[in-house]
C-alpha positions in Angstrom: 12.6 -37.6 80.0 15.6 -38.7 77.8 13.3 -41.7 76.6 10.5 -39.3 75.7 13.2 -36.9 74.1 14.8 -39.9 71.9 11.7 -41.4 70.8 10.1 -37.7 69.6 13.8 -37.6 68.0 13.3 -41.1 66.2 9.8 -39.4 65.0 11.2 -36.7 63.6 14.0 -38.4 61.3 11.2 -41.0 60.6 9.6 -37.9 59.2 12.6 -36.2 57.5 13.5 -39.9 55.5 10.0 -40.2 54.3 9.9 -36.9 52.6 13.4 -37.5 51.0 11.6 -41.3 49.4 8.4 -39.4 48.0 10.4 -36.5 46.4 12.9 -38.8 45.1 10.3 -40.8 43.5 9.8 -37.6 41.6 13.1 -37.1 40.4 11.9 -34.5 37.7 10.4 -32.4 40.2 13.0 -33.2 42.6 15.5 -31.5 40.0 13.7 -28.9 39.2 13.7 -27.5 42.6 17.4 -26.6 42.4 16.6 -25.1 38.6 13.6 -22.9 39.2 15.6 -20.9 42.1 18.9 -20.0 39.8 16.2 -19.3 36.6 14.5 -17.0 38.9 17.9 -15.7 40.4 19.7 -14.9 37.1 17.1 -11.8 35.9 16.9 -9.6 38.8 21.3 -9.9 38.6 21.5 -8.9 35.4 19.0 -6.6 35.9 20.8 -5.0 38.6 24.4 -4.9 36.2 22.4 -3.1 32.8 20.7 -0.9 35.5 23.9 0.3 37.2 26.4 -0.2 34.4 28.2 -3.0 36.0 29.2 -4.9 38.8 30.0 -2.3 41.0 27.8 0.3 42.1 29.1 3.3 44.2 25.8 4.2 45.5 25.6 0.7 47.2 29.4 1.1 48.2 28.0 3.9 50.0 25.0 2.6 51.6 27.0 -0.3 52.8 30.8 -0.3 52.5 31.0 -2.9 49.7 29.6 -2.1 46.0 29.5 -6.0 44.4 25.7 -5.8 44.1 25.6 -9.9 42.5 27.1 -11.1 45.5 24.9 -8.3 47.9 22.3 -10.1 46.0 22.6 -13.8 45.9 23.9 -13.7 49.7 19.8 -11.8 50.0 18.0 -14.0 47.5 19.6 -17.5 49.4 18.1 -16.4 52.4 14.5 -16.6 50.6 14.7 -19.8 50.8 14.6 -20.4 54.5 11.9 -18.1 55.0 10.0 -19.8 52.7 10.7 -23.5 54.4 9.2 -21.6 57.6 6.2 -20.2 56.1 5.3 -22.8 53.8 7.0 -26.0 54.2 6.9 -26.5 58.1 3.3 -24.4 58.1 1.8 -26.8 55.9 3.4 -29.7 57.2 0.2 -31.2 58.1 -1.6 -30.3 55.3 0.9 -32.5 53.4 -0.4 -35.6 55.6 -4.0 -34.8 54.3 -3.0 -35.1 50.7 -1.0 -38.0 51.6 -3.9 -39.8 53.3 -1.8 -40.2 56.4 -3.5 -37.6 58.4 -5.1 -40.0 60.5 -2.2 -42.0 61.3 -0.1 -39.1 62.6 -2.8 -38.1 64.8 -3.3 -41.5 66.3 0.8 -41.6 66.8 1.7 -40.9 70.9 3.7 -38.1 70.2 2.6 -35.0 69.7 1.9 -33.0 65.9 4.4 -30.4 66.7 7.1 -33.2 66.1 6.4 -34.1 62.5 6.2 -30.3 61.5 10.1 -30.6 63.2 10.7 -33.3 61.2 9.1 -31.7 58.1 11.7 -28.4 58.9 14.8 -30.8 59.1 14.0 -32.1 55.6 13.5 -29.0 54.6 16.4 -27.7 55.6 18.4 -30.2 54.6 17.0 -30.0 50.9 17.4 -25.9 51.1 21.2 -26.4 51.8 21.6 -28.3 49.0 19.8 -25.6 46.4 21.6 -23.4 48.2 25.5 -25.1 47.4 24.2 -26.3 44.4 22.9 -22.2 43.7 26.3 -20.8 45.0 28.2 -23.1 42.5 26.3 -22.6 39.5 26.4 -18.8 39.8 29.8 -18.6 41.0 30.8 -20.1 37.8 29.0 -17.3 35.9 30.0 -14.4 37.6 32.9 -15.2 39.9 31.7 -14.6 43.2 33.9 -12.6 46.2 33.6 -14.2 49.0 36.0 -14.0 52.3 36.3 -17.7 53.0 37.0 -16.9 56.6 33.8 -15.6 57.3 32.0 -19.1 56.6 32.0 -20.4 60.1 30.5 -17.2 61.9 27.9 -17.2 59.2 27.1 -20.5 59.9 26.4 -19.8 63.5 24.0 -16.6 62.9 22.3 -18.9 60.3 21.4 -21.4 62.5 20.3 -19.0 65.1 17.9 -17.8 62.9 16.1 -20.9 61.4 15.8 -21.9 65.1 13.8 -18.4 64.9 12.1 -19.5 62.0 11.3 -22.5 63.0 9.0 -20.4 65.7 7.5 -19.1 62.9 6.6 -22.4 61.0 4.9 -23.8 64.3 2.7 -20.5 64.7 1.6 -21.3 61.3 1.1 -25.0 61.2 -1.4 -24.2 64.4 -3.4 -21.6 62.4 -3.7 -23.7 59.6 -5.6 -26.1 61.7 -8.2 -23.8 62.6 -8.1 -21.7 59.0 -7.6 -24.8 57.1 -6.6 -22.2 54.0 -3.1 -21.4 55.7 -1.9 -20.3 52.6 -3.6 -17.2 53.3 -1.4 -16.5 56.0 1.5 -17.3 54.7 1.0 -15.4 51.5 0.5 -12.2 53.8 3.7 -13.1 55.9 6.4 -13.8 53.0 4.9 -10.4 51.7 5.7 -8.6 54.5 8.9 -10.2 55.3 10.3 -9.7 52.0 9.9 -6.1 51.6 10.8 -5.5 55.4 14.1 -7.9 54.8 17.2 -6.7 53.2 17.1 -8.9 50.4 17.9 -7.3 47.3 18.5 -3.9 48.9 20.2 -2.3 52.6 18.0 -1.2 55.3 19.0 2.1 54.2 16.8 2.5 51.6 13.5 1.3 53.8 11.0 3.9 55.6 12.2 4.7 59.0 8.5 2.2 60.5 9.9 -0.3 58.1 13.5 -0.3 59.0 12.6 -0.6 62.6 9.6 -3.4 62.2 12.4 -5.3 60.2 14.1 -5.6 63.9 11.3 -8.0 64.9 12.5 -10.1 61.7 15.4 -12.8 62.4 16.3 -12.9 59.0 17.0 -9.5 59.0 20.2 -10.2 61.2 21.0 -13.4 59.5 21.1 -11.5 56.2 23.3 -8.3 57.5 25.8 -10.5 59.8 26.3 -12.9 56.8 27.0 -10.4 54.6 29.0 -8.4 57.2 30.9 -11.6 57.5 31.4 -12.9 54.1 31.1 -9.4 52.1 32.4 -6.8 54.8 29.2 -4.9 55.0 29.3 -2.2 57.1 27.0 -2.7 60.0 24.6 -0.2 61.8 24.6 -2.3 65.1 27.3 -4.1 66.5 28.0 -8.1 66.5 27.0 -8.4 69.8 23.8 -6.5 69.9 22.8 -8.9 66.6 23.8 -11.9 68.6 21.7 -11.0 71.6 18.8 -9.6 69.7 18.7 -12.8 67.6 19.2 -15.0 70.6 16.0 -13.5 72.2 13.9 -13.6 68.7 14.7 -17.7 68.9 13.6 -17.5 72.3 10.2 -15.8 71.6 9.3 -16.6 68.4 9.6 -20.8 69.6 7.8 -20.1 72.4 5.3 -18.5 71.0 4.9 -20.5 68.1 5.0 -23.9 70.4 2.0 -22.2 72.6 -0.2 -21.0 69.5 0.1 -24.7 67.8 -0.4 -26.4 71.0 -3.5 -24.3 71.7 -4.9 -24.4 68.6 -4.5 -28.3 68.3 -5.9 -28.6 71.4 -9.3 -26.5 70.2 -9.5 -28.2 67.3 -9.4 -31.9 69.5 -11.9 -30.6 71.9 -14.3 -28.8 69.2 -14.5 -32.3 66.4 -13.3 -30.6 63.6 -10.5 -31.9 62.9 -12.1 -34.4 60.6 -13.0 -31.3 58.3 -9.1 -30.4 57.9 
């Protein structure tokens, strides 16, 4: 077991390094990844200041207990980024080999696809966290962010909760896009959905009643109101512990599930001889 464990954790750095030397090879591209997120950043916060009249807005203040809507924002907008490294990055992680022209050679590999989509979410993740610093640095020089510096470590902790959570979600979708081939469709739906359902750019208290309680079923809905509740002192509706537990059970389901829909997809798709047509 601990040979079996090491060698499908060998597989997946294997993976993570080789998607660091292609993007790198591509070092226009590769910068403009941490460009294109503070370009699209920028508008919608000084949007939010003509809109409102300034930094502050008391109507926020009341919503949530703090009224800085740039950093309410960025800490929202930041977590797009993970949600997007589940939906797209891990759920087309395979995909990827087909353009590559290494499909065949991962499928021939003894260990099993689910572990390169891993390997695919650790670069991912990796290369997230660095827009993200990189994001936080840039804007904080524009607008002075307010941050309370001991709240970093807890934030940490719910964050990595919920890409565990996530990373349920890129499996589910890596399966389907075996079987659909066009994944994007799904994951086109999904982001919708999650990002109108997610506190991003606005408190659960603005959402429909059936939307505020479907966004319960989200993890990144408690990884967004625990890390602003941390680092912002947003008032929270539920407490600490209940957010703990219900996010502990989401990475729980959401793996499990996702594990058994790519697993018995994969195994279809074997069985049936069409995985040549992927």
């Amino acid at each position: 077991m601990i040979k079996r464990i090491k060698k499908y954790l060998l597989a997946i750095w294997a993976e993570n390094i080789k998607e660091w030397k292609i993007e790198l090879s591509y070092k226009a591209d590769f910068l403009r990844t941490f460009i294109d997120p503070i370009v699209y950043l920028l508008p919608y916060l000084l949007y939010g200041i003509a809109i409102v009249g300034g930094r502050e807005s008391q109507e926020l203040k009341r919503l949530t207990g703090m009224g800085d809507i740039v950093s309410f924002i960025l800490l929202g907008y930041i977590f797009i980024g993970f949600m997007n490294m589940a939906l797209w990055a891990m759920g087309f992680s395979l995909r990827k080999e087909q353009y590559y022209g290494t499909l065949e050679q991962v499928f021939s590999t003894p260990v099993p696809r689910w572990v390169f989509t891993l390997g695919m979410a650790l670069h991912s993740t990796l290369h997230q966290t660095l827009i993200l610093i990189f994001q936080i640095i840039i804007i904080n020089l524009i607008f002075t962010l307010r941050f309370n510096i001991s709240g970093i470590l807890p934030s940490l902790i719910i964050i990595a909760l919920m890409l565990l959570s996530l990373y349920g979600f890129g499996m589910m979708i890596a399966g389907l896009t075996l079987t659909l081939k066009q994944g994007w469709l799904v994951s086109e739906a999904l982001s919708g959905i999650m990002m109108v359902i997610t506190p991003i750019a606005y408190p659960l208290a603005v959402l429909p009643i059936f939307l505020r309680k479907a966004s319960f079923f989200i993890p990144s809905t408690y990884g967004i109101i625990a890390t602003r509740h941390f680092l912002l002192n947003e008032r929270l509706e539920i407490s600490l512990t209940t957010i703990y537990l219900r996010l502990f059970l989401l990475t729980m389901v959401w793996i499990s599930f996702g594990l058994i829909v790519f697993y018995l997809i994969d195994k279809k798709t074997r069985e049936s001889g069409t995985l040549h047509t992927y």
